[in-house]
ROKEVO-210528 format. One line per field, with one value per residue (C-alpha): x, y, z; residue number from 0. Coordinates in steps of 0.02 Angstrom, whole numbers, plus 32768, in hexadecimal, padded with zeros to 4 digits. Layout:
// residues N
u	[X;...]
v	[Y;...]
w	[Z;...]
k	[NUM;...]
// end
This chain:
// residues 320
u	[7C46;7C82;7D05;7CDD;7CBD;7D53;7D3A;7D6C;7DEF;7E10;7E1E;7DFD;7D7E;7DB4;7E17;7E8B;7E8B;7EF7;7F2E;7FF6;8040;7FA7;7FC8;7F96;802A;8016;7F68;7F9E;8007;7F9B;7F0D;7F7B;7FA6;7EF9;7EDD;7E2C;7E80;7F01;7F5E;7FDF;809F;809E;805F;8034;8002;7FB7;7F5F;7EAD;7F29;7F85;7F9C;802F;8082;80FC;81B3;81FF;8232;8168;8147;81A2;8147;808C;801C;7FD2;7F5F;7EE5;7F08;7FC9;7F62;7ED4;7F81;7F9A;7F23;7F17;7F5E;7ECA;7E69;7DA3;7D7B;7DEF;7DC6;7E3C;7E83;7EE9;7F3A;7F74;7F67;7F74;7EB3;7E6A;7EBB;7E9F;7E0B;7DD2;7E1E;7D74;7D12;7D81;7D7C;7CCF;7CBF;7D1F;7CE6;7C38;7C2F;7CC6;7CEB;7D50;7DC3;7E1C;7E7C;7E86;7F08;7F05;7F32;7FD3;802B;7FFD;804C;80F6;80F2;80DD;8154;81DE;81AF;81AD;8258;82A1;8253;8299;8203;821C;82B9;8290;8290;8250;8174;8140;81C1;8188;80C6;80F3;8135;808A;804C;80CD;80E5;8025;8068;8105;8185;8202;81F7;8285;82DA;82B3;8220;81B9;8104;8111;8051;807F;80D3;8018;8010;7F79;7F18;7F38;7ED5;7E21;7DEF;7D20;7D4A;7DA8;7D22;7C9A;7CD1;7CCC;7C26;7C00;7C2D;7C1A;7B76;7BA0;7B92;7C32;7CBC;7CF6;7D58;7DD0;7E46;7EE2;7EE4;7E5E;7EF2;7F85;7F26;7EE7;7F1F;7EF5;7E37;7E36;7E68;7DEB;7D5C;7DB5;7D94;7CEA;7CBF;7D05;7C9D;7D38;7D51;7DA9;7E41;7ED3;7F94;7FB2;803F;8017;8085;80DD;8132;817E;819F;81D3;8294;82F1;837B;841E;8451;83A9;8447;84B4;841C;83DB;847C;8482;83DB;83DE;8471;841D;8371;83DB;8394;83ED;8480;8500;84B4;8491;8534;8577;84F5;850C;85D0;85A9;8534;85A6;8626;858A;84F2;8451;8436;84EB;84A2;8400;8470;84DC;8440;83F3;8491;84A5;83E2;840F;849D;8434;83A0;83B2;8319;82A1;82D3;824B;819E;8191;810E;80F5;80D3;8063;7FE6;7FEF;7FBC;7F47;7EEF;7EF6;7E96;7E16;7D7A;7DBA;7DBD;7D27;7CCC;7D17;7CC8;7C22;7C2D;7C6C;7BE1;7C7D;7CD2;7D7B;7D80;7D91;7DEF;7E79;7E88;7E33;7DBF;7DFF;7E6D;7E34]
v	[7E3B;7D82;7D18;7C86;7BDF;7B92;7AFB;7B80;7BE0;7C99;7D27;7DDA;7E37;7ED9;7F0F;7FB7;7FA8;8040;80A8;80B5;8139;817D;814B;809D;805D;80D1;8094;7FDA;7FFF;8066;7FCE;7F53;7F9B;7FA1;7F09;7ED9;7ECE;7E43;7E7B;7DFF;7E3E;7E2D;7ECB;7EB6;7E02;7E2B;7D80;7DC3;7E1A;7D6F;7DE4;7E3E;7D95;7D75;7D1D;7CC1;7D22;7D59;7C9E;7CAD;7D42;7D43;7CC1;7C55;7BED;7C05;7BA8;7C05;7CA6;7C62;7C3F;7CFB;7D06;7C74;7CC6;7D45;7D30;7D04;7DC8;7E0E;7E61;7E10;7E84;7EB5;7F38;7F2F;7FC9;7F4B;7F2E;7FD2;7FDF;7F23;7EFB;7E7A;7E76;7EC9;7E2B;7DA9;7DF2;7DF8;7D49;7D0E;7D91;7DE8;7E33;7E73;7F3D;7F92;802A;80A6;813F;81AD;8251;82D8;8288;82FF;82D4;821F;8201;8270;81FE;815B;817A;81AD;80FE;809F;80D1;80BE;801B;7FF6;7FD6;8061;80A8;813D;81C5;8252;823B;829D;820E;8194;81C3;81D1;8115;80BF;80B2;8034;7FF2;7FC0;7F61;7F11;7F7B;7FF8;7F95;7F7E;7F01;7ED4;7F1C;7EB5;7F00;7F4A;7F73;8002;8058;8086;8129;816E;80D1;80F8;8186;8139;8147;8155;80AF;8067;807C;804D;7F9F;7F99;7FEF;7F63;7ED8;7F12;7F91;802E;8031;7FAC;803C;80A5;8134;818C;8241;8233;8301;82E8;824E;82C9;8342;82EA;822E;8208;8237;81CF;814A;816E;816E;80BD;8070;80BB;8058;7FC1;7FB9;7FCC;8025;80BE;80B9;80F3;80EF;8194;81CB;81DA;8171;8194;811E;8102;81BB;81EB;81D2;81ED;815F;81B6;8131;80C1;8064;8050;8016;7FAF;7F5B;7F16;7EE7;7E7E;7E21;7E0B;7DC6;7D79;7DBB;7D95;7D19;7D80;7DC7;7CF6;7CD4;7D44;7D28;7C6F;7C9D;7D2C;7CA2;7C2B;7C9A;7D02;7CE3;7D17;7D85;7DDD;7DFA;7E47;7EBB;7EF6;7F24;7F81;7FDA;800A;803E;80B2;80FA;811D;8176;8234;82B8;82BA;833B;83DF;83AD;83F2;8480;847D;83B6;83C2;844D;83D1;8343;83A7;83E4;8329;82D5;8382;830D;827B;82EA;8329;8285;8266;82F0;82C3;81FD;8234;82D1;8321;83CA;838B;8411;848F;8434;83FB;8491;8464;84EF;856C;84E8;84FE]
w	[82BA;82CE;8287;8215;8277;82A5;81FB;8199;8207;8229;81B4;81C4;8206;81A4;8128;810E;8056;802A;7FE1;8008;8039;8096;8138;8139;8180;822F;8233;821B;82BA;831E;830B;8334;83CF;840C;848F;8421;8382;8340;8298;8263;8271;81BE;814E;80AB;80A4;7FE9;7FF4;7F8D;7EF7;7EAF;7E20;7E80;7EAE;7E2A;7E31;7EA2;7F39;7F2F;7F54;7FEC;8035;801E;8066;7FBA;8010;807A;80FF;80EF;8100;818F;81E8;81D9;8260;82B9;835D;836C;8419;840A;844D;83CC;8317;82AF;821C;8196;8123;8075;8004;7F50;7F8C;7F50;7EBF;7E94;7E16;7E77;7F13;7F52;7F00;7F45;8003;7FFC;7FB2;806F;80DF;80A9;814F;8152;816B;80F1;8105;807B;8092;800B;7FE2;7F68;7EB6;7EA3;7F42;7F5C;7EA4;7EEC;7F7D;7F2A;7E9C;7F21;7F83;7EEB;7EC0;7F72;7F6D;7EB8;7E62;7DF1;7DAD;7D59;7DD3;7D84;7D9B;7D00;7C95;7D0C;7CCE;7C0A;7C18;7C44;7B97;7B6B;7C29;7C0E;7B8B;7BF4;7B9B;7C0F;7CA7;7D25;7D26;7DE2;7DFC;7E5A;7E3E;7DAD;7DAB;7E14;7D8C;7D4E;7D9C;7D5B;7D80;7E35;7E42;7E0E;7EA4;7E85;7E13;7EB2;7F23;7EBB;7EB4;7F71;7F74;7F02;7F66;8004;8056;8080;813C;8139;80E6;8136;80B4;8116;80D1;80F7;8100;81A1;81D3;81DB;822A;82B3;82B1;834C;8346;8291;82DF;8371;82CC;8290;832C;834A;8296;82B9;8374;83DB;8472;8450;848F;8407;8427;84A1;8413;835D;82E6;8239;81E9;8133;8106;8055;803C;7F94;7F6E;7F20;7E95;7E63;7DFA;7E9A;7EFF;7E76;7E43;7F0C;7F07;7E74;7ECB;7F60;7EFC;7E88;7DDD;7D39;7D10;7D62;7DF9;7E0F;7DF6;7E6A;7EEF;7EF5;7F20;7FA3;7FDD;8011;8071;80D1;8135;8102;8188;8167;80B4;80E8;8166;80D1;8074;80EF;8117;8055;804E;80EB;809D;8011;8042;8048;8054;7FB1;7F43;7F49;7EEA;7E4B;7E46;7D93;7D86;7E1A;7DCA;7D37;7D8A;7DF3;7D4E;7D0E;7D98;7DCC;7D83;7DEA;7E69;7E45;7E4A;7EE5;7F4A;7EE7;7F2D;7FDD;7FEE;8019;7FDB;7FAC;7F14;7F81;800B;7F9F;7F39;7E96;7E9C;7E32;7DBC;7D0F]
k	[0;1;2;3;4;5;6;7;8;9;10;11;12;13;14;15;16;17;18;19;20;21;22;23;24;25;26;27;28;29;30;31;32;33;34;35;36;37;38;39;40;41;42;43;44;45;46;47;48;49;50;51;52;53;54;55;56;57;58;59;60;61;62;63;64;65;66;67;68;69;70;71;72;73;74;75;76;77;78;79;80;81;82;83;84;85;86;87;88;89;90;91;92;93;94;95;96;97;98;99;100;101;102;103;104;105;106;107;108;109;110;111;112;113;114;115;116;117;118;119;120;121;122;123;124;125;126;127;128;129;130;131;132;133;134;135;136;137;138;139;140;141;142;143;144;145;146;147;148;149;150;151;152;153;154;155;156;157;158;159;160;161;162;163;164;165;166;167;168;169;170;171;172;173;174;175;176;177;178;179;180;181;182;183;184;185;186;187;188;189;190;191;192;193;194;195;196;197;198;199;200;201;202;203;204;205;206;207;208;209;210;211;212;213;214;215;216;217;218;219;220;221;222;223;224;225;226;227;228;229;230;231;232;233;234;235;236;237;238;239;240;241;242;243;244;245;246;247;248;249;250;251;252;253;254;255;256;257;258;259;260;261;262;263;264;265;266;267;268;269;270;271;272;273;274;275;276;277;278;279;280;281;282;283;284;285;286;287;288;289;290;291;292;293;294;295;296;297;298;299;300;301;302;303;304;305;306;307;308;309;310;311;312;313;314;315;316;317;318;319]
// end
C-alpha cells in the first residue's frame, strides 16, 4: 500500500477507528514505535468527524483543512505506513464514507469490548474528562431521550454526542458502514479481551495486516486507565475558568490572564485534575446484568457478523 502522489500530499495508510476505551490508545503507541510506521504525535486528530468540532477552543485543536491535516503527516519517510487513530471514526455515520472517499485503499482497524464494561469505562472517562457530569451510568442512560434532543447537557461538555450511550454499542451497525465502504480483506476487527490477554501477540496480528515486519515493543503498554474525579463541580468549576465558558468564568479568566502565563495555568490544572482523581468506585453488579440483558441481541449479532462465539465468551449464554 502507497501514499497518494505527492500533488495531493500524505495521509494515512490506515486507520484505528475505535472504539475508546478498548485499548486503542496502547496500540496508537505501540505502532508508532515501530521504525516502518510514522503516527503523528498528535492522537485524536478527529479530522473525518467535523460533527465533533464545535466551539472555539475545538478550532484550535483539530486540523479543518486538508492541507492542516496532510501536514499531520508530512514528516513520514517514503518506506513508512503512515497512520492514525481516532475512536469518533467508528461511531461516526460517515466518518467510514468520508475516509474512503480520500483513501479507498486504505486498511481499517476496530477494537471492540463487551457492551457492559466498555459503557463503565467510558462513562468513568467521560466524567474525568468533564464531558459528562452525572456520575451515576444508569442516570447517565435515562437522560439520552432528552440529551437527543439537546436538553440536560453540561455546560462544558465538549462532545456532547458521547452522552448517547446506547448508541455506542451498535456495533454490527458500526461495522457495516465500513464493510460498506471499504472490502473486507482491508479491516481488520480486533477484541480487546484477546488485547489484554496477550497484547503483545495482537499487536504482532496488527502488523502482520498492515505488511510490516513483526517486530512489537519488547514491553506491553497501558495507558489511560479508569480514574474517578472526587467533585465533577470542583473540577468543572476550574475548567470552565481555564476554557473560559460563561460571562463570569470570562471575566475572571481575562484577570488570571494577565497576572499568569499560559503554561502556569495549564500546570495548575493539571495539578487540580491530579489531586482529583481517586480509584473508580466498585461496578455496580446489578446495572451491569441490566445492561448485559439490554444489549444480548447486539451481542448476538455480533458473534453472527464476526463467525465468532462471543455469547459464550462474554457471558451472554445463559442471560435471559
Amino acid at each position: 500500500m502507497t501514499s497518494l502522489s505527492d500533488e495531493s500530499g500524505r495521509v494515512p495508510d490506515f486507520f484505528v477507528v475505535g472504539h475508546p476505551k478498548s485499548g486503542t490508545s496502547a496500540l496508537y503507541r505501540m505502532l508508532r514505535a515501530h521504525r516502518q510506521v510514522y503516527m503523528p504525535a498528535v492522537k485524536e486528530p478527529s479530522y473525518f468527524v467535523p460533527e465533533l468540532r464545535i466551539g472555539k477552543r475545538s478550532t484550535q485543536r483539530y486540523p479543518k483543512t486538508i492541507e492542516e491535516y496532510e501536514a499531520l503527516f508530512a514528516d513520514a519517510e517514503p518506506g513508512q505506513l503512515a497512520g492514525e487513530a481516532t475512536t469518533a471514526y467508528l461511531w461516526s455515520r460517515d466518518a467510514a464514507r468520508r475516509i474512503a472517499q480520500l483513501r479507498p485503499d486504505a486498511k481499517i482497524i476496530a477494537i471492540l469490548r463487551e457492551p457492559a464494561s466498555f459503557l463503565r469505562s467510558l462513562h468513568l472517562q467521560l466524567v474525568q474528562d468533564h464531558v459528562e457530569t452525572e456520575t451515576d451510568l444508569r442516570r447517565a442512560m435515562q437522560l439520552e431521550p432528552e440529551r437527543r434532543e439537546g436538553r440536560l447537557l453540561p455546560s462544558n461538555s465538549t462532545r456532547p454526542q458521547w452522552l448517547l450511550y446506547s448508541e455506542q454499542v451498535r456495533y454490527v451497525e458500526q461495522l457495516c458502514r465500513y464493510r460498506d465502504a471499504f472490502p473486507a480483506e482491508q479491516i481488520l476487527v480486533l477484541i480487546y479481551d484477546d488485547y489484554r490477554a496477550d497484547n503483545l501477540a495482537t499487536v504482532a496480528r496488527v502488523l502482520a495486516f498492515l505488511g510490516l515486519d513483526a517486530e512489537p515493543p519488547s514491553d506491553a503498554i497501558e495507558v489511560n486507565p479508569a480514574v474517578r474525579i472526587r467533585s465533577p463541580q470542583l473540577y468543572g468549576l476550574v475548567r470552565s475558568l481555564y476554557l473560559g465558558r460563561g460571562a463570569a468564568p470570562r471575566a475572571l479568566k481575562t484577570g488570571i490572564k494577565a497576572v499568569t502565563s499560559q503554561r502556569l495555568r495549564r500546570r495548575a490544572l493539571s495539578a487540580h485534575y491530579r489531586a482529583q482523581r481517586t480509584s473508580p468506585r466498585p461496578a455496580d453488579d446489578a446495572l451491569a446484568l441490566e445492561l448485559r440483558r439490554r444489549f444480548k441481541r447486539e451481542v448476538e449479532a455480533l458473534s453472527e457478523y464476526l463467525d465468532r462465539d462471543l455469547v459464550e465468551q462474554w457471558g451472554y449464554a445463559d442471560l435471559e
